[in-house]
C-alpha positions in Angstrom: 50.3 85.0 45.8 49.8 88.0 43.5 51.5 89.0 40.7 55.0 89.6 41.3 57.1 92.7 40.1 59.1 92.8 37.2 57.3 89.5 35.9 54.6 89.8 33.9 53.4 93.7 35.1 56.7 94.9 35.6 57.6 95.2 31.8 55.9 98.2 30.8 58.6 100.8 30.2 57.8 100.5 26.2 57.7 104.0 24.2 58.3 106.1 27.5 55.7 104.8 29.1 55.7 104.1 33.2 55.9 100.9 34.9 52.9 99.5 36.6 52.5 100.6 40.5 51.7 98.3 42.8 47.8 98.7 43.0 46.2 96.6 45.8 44.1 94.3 43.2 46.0 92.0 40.4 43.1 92.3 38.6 39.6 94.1 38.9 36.2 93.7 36.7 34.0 95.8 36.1 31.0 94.2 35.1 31.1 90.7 36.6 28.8 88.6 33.8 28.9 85.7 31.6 32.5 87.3 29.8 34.1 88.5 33.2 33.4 85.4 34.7 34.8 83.0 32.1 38.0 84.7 31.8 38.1 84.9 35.9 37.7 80.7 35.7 40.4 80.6 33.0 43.1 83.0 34.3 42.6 80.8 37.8 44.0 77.9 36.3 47.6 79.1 35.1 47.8 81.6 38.1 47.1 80.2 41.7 46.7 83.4 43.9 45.8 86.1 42.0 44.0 88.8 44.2 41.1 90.3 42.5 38.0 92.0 42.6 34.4 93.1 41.2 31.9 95.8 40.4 28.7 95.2 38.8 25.7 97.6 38.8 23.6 94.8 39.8 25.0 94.9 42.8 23.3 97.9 43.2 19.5 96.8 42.5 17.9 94.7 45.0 16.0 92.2 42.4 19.7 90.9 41.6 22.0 92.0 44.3 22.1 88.9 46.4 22.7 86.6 43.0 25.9 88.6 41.7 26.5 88.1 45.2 27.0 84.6 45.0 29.1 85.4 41.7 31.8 86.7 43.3 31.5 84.3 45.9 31.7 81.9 44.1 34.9 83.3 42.1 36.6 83.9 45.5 36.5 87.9 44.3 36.2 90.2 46.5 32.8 92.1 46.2 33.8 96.1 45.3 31.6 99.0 45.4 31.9 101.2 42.7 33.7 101.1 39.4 36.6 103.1 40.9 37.3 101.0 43.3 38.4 97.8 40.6 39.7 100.4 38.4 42.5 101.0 41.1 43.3 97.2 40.0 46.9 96.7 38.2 44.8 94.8 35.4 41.2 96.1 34.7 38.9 94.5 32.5 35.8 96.7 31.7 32.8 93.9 30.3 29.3 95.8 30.5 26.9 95.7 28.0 27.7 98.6 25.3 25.6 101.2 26.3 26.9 101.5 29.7 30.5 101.3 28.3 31.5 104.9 28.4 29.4 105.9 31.6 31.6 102.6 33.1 35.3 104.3 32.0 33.6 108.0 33.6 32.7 106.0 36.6 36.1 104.5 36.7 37.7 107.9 36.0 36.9 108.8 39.8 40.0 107.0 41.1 43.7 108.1 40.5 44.5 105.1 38.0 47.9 104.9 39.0 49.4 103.4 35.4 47.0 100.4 35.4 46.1 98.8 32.6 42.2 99.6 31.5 41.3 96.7 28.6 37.9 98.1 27.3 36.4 94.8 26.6 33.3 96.1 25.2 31.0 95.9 22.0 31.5 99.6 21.0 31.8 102.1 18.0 35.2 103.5 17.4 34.3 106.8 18.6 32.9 105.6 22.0 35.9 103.6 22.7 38.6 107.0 21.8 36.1 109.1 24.1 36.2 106.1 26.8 40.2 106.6 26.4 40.6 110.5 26.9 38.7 110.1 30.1 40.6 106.7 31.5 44.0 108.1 30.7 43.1 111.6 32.1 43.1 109.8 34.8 46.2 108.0 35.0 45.0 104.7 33.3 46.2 102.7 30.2 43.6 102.8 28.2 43.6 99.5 25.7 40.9 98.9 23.0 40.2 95.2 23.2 37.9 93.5 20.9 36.5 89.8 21.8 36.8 87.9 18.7 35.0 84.8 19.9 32.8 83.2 22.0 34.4 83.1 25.4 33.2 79.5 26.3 34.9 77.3 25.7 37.9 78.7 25.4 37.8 80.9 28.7 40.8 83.3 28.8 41.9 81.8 25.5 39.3 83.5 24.1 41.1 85.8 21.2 41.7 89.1 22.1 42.5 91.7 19.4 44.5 94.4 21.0 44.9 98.3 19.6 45.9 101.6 21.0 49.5 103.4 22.6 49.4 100.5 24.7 48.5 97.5 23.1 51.8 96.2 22.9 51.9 96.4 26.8 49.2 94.8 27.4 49.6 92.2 24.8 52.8 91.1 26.5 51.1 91.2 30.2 47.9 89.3 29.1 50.2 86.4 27.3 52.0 86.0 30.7 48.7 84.9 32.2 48.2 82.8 29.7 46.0 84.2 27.0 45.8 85.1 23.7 46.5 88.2 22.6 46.6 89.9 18.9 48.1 93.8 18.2 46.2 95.5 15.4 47.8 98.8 15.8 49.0 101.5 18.2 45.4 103.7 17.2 42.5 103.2 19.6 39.6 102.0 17.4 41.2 99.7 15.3 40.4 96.7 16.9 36.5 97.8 17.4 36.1 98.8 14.6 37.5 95.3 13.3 34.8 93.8 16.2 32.0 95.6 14.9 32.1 94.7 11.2 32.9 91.1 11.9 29.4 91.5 13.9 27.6 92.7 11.4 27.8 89.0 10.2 28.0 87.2 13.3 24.3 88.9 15.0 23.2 89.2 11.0 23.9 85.2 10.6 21.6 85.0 13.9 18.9 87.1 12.7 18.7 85.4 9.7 18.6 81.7 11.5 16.0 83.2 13.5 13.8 84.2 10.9 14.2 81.7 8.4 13.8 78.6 11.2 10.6 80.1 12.9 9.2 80.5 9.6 10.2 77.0 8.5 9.0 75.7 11.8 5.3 77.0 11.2 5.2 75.5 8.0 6.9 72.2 9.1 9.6 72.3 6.9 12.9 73.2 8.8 14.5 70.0 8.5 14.3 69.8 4.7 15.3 73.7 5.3 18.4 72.9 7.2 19.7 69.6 5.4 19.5 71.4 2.2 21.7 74.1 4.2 23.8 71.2 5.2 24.5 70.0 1.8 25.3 73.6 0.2 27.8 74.3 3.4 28.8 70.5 4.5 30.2 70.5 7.8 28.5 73.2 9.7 25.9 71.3 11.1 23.5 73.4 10.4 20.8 71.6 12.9 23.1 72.1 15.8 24.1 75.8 15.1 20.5 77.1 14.6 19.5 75.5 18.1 23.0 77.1 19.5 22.0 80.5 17.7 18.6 81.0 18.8 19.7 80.1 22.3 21.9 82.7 22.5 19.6 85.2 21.4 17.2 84.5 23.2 19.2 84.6 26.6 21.4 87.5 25.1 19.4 89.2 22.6 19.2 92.4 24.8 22.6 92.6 24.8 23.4 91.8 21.2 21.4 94.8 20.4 23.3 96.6 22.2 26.2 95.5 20.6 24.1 96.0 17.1 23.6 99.8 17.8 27.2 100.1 18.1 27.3 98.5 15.0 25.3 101.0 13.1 27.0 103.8 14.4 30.0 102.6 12.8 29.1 102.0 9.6 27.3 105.3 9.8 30.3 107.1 10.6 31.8 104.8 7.3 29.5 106.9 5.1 27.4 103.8 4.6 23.5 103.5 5.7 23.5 100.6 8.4 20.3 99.5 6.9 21.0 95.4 7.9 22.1 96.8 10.8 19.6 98.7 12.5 17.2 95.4 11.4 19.3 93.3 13.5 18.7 95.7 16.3 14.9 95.2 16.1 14.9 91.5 15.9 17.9 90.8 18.5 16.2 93.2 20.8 12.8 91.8 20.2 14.0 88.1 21.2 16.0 88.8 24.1 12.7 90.9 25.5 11.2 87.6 25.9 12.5 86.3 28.7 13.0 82.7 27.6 15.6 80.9 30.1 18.6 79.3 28.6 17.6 75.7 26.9 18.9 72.5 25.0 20.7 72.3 21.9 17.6 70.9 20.1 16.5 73.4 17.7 12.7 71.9 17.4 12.2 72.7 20.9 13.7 76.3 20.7 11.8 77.6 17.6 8.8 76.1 19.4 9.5 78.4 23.0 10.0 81.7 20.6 7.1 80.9 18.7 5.0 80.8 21.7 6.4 83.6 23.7 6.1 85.5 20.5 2.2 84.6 20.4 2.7 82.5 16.8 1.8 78.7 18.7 -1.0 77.8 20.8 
């Protein structure tokens, strides 16, 4: 079954705002990747029957069409055509790297939004996501600026979502229906961004930093004395197990991360501050993920050993 009116979409008369209309999608993605896909596989367990669908551009490019494919095959989603057709969806989650972000909510923008909610998951500035919003609810949408404070696997759909914007409280209350988790900041779009993008300026910094500091340690055959002495100043982290888990996900996201990074900069630019740590991330994030390295195990010998290679540093 679908989701059925007034529970949980029906329950957006909040500040003078209209009630959802029935759209023909529950839910629609745009941008079907590793983030789209996890919270698809969570939402499926607390609500049998939902009726959604997909777009992603690499539907679009014959090198990766028939894989995204089998994605939404796989998800049991129905394969859509163009961003306008899952932004006609009464939920829409936008989850494309950041610099396709804005073109995604212009591209979306081509269908009469008819009240649905638009959750801009994506890694952007402030000012992208408030120029993403004049266009979506131009159009009719609900524009929300949701921020992904975590990584979405394990957790799935109960992945943390920070929530900000004229409708946050809207869609806070319809997402915790379904069975996520769900966080107001504020009723300003940016807020939660520009929460997202500072936090990140750690996170990708911390995997920068790994990077370098284990690929250098690894060439002089030192990183386990490198990362017990790290495991004795912060006990508990595991230190071993987190650099392996880092430079994997650089490696297989690194592209996107920079992305992200850019973002990053912008905002602290527009702060007044000179992203200087930021725009370094960029580089080396960028520089990792242009590798090409497929997804390996959790043994960080092994890793440091593939970059090293790739990056020409090992014979």
């Amino acid at each position: 079954m679908g989701l059925s009116p007034p529970q949980p979409l029906g329950i957006c008369n909040h500040q003078g705002g209209r009630p959802l209309s029935r759209n023909a999608l529950d839910i629609g993605f745009i941008g079907f990747g590793e983030a789209g896909q996890a919270f698809l596989s969570g939402l499926r367990e607390e609500n049998a029957g939902l009726t959604v669908g997909a777009y992603d551009i690499k539907t679009d490019d014959d090198a990766t069409k028939a894989a995204k494919l089998a994605d939404y095959a796989g998800h049991d989603v129905q394969a859509l055509t163009c961003a306008a057709e899952a932004a006609s969806a009464q939920i829409v989650f936008c989850t494309v790297t950041a610099d396709q972000a804005e073109l995604a909510a212009q591209a979306a923008a081509a269908s009469v939004l008819n009240g649905g909610l638009f959750l801009d998951c994506n890694s952007c500035a402030p000012g992208a996501k408030r120029r993403s919003a004049t266009v979506i609810e131009a159009a009719g949408g609900r524009y929300v600026d949701a921020a992904v404070m975590a990584p979405v696997h394990p957790a799935l759909h109960k992945t943390p979502f920070l929530l900000s914007g004229p409708h946050a409280d809207v869609a806070a209350e319809t997402l915790t229906a379904l069975g996520m988790v769900t966080t107001i900041a504020d009723d300003q779009i940016g807020t939660a961004s520009t929460r997202k993008m500072l936090r990140s300026v750690i996170m990708k910094g911390l995997e920068a930093l790994v990077l370098e500091s284990v690929l250098a340690a690894r060439k002089a055959g030192v990183e386990d004395d490198v990362l017990a002495s790290l495991d004795a100043t912060y006990p508990g982290f595991d230190w071993p197990a987190k650099a392996a888990y880092m430079m994997e996900r650089v490696t297989t996201h690194g592209k996107r991360r920079a992305a992200e990074m850019r973002e990053v900069a912008r905002t602290v630019e527009d702060l007044g501050f000179d992203p200087r740590m930021s725009r370094a991330i960029v580089d080396w994030q960028h520089q990792i993920g242009m590798l090409g390295l497929p997804p390996g195990d959790n043994n960080h010998h092994a890793r440091a050993d593939a970059i090293l290679k790739a990056l020409g540093q090992l014979d």
